[in-house]
N, C-alpha and C positions, 0 to 999 in steps of 0.2 A: 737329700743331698744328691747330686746327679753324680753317674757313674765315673763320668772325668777324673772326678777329685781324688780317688782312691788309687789308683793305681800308680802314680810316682811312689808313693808311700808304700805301696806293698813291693815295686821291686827295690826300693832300697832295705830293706825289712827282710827281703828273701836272699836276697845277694848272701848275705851274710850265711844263713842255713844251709843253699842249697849251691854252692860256690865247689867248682870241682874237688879244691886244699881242702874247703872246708869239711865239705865229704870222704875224702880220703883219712883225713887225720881222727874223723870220729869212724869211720870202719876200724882205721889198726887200732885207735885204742881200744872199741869195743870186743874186735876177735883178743886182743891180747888177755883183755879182763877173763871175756871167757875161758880164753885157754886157762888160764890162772887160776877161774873157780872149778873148770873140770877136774884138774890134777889135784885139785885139795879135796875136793869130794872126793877120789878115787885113793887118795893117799890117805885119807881119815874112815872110809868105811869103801873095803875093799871089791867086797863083791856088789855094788850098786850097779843096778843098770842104767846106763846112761839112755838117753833117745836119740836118735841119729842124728848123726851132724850134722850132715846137709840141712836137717832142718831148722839147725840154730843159723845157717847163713843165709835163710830167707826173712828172718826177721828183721834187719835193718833195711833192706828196702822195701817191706812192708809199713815200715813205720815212715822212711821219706814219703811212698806213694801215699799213706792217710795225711799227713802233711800239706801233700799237695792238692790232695783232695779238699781238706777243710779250709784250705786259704783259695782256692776256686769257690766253695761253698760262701764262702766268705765274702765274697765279690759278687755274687749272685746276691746278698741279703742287704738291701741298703741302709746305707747312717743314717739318722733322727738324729734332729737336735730341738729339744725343746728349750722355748726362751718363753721364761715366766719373772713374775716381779721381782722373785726373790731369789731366783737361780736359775740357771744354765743345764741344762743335761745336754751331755756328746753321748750317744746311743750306738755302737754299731756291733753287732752280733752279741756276745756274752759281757761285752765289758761296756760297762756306765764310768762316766766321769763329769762330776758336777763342781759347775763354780758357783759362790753362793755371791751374792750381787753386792755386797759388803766390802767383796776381796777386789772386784772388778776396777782396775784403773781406767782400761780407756776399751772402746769397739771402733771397729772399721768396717766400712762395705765397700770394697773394693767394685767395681763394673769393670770387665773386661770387652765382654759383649752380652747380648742380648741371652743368651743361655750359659755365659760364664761371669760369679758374681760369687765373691769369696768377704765371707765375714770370718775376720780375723777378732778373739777376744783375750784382752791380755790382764795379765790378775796375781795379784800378789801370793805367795804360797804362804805355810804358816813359818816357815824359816826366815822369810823376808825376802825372798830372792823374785823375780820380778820372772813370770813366763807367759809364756801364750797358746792357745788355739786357734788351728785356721780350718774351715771348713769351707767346702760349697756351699752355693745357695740354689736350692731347685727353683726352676722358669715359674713355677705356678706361686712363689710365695711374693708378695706383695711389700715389696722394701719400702714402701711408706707403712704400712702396719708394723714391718721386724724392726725396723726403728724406733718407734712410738714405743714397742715392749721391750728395747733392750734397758736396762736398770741405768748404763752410765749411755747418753747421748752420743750415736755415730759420730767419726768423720766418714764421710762419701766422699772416696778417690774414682776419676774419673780414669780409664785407663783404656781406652778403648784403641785409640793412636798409636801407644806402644805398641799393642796386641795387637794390632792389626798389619802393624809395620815388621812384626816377627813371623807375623801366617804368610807360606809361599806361596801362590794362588797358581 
């Protein structure tokens, strides 16, 4: 899957984490908590030695900065998408998600341009409720071959005219 495709999807995905409110509201309540578990240690067994504080306020932007490290890492390791007769694997980093070709109501391959070409697969869940996946398609895969394998028969949307009438040259 070429590198394009990913990153609408991780700033909408980070917004939410790494959002100034959002960061501030998980600071107070984490120092709050802390406070809260210091003094009940100290009030439940008196003579404890605590470890210094300072260095419980390095922990939370330890844990944004691996955060932002693994979702960088993350963006460095590309998606796979395997299309077999019987199922779909979406591939990217730790997490798999397969459609089994049974559930699959309809696919699409969208062309934008010649290195932007997005197969969209849409598929029933076991509740009933009707959803989708949309991925790139990297330049080297051959959309008469991803066709012939996907399990329900493409529509091919030609979309090049739109795209091309939104890039400002």
């Amino acid at each position: 899957m070429p590198y394009w495709f990913n990153i609408p999807y991780v700033w909408k995905t980070s917004r939410n984490a790494f959002g100034l409110w959002s960061m501030l509201r998980v600071s107070v309540v984490a120092l709050a908590c802390w406070f809260v578990l210091c003094a009940c240690v100290q009030i439940a067994i008196p003579l404890v030695q605590l470890p210094p504080l300072w260095k419980m306020l390095l922990t939370l932007p330890g844990i944004y900065a691996y955060l932002l490290f693994m979702i960088a890492l993350l963006q460095v390791i590309p998606a796979r998408v395997d299309v077999r007769r019987d199922r779909v694997l979406f591939n990217h980093g730790e997490s798999t998600f397969v459609v089994k070709a049974e559930k699959i109501v309809m696919t699409r391959i969208v062309v934008f341009a010649y290195d932007r070409v997005r197969l969209r697969v849409v598929y029933r869940r076991p509740s009933g409720h009707v959803r989708s996946r949309v991925t790139g398609v990297a330049q080297k895969v051959d959309l008469e071959r991803l066709s012939q394998l996907l399990p329900v028969a493409p529509e091919i949307w030609d979309a090049r005219k739109r795209y091309a009438s939104k890039i400002k040259v």
